[in-house]
C-alpha positions in Angstrom: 0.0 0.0 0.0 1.1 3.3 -1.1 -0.5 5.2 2.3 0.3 8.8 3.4 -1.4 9.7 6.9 -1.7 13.5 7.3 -2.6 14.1 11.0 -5.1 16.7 11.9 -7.3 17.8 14.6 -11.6 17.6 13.9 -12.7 20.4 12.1 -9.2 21.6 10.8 -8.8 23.1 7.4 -11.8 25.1 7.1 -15.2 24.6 5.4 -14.1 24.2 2.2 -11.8 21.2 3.2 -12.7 17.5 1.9 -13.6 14.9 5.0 -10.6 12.5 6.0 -10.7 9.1 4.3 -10.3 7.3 7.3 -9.6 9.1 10.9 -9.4 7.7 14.7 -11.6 8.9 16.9 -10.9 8.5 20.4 -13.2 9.7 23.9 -16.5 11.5 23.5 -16.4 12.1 19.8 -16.0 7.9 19.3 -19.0 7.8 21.8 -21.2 10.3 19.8 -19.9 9.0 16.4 -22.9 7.4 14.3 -21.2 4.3 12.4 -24.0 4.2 9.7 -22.3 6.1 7.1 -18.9 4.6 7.9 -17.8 1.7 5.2 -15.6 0.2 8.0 -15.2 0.2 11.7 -12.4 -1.5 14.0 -12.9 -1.3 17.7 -8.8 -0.9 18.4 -9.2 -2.4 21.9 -10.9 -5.0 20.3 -8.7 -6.0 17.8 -5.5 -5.7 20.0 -7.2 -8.5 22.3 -8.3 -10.8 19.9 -4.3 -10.0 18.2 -2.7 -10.6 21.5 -5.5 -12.0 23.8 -4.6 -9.1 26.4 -5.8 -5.6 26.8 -5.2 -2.5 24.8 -4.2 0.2 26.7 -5.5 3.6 25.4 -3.5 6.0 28.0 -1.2 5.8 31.1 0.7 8.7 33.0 4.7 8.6 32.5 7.5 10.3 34.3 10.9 10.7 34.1 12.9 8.1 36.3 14.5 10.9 38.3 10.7 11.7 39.0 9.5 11.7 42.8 6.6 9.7 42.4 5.5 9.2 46.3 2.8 11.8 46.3 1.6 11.9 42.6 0.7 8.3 43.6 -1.6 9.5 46.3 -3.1 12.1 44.3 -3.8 10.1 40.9 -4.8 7.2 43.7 -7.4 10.1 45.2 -8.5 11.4 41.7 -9.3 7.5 40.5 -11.1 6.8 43.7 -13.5 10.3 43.5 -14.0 9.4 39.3 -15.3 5.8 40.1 -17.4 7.3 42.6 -18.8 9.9 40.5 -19.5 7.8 37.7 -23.5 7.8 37.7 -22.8 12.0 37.6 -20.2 12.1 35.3 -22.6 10.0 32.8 -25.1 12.3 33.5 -23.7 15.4 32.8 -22.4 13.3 29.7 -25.2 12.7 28.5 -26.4 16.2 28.0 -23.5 17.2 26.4 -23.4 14.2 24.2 -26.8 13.8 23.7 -26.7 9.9 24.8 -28.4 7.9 27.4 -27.4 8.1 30.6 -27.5 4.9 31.3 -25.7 3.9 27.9 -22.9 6.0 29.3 -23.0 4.9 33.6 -22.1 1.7 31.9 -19.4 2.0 29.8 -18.2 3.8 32.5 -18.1 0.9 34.8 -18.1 -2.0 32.5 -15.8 -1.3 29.6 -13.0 1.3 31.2 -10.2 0.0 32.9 -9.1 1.0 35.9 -6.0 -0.7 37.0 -2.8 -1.5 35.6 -2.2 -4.8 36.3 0.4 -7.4 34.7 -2.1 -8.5 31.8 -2.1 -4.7 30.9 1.5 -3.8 31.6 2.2 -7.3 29.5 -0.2 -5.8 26.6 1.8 -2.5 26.6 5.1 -4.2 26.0 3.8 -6.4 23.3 2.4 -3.1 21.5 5.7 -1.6 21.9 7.5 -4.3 20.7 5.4 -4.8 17.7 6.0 -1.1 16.9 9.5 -1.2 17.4 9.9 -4.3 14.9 7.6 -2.2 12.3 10.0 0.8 13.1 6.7 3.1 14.5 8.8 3.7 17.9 12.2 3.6 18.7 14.1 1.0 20.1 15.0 0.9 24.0 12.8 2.2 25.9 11.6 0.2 29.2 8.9 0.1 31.4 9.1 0.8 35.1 6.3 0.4 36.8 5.1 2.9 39.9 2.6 1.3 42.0 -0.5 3.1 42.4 -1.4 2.8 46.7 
């Protein structure tokens, strides 16, 4: 395949500008997107697992390994704790701004999000950075260190 991505942001280009072939859409606009007109939809996650048969992870905090860690850990520990518990508001207010059920929302919320990093995710990661490293999409030698949430 002869492909050549150009990377933009939604809406970029102006009004005159053609729509993308193709484009990823990730967090509330994937949620709002209507499929119907779409010739072809992959759910990334999904593919990864059946690829791999472990999870995709979409996003993960990093640091430097100079980094003092000790109370970010609290605080992102604090922040996850309030956002699980705020879930049935979050979808809520969600819901409004998406125009989406609630309830559609409350439950991909608690059912398909991930909280945790656990080995089968940390072991997922590494396997998607290998791959890209062997397809030359990342560079070699990086590592993963993981900080343990509290």
């Amino acid at each position: 395949m002869n492909l050549s991505p150009h990377f933009a942001m939604p809406d970029e280009g102006g009004p005159d500008a053609r729509p993308p072939d193709a484009e990823v859409m990730i967090g509330d606009r994937a949620l709002a997107a209507a499929p119907d007109g779409a010739e072809w939809v992959m759910d990334l996650g999904e593919a990864w697992a059946h690829l791999a048969r472990l999870p995709f992870v979409y996003a993960f905090w990093t640091a430097r390994t100079d980094a003092d860690l000790a109370r970010l850990s609290a605080v992102l520990t604090e922040a996850r704790d309030a956002g699980l518990a705020a879930r049935p508001a979050i979808a809520a207010s969600a819901s409004d701004a998406l125009g989406l059920p609630a309830e559609t929302l409350q439950t991909y919320l608690e059912e398909m999000v991930q909280y945790e990093f656990g080995r089968r995710e940390q072991k997922g990661l590494v396997g998607f950075y290998r791959m890209a490293v062997e397809d030359g999409l990342a560079p070699a030698g990086s590592r993963l260190d993981v900080a343990r949430m509290v």
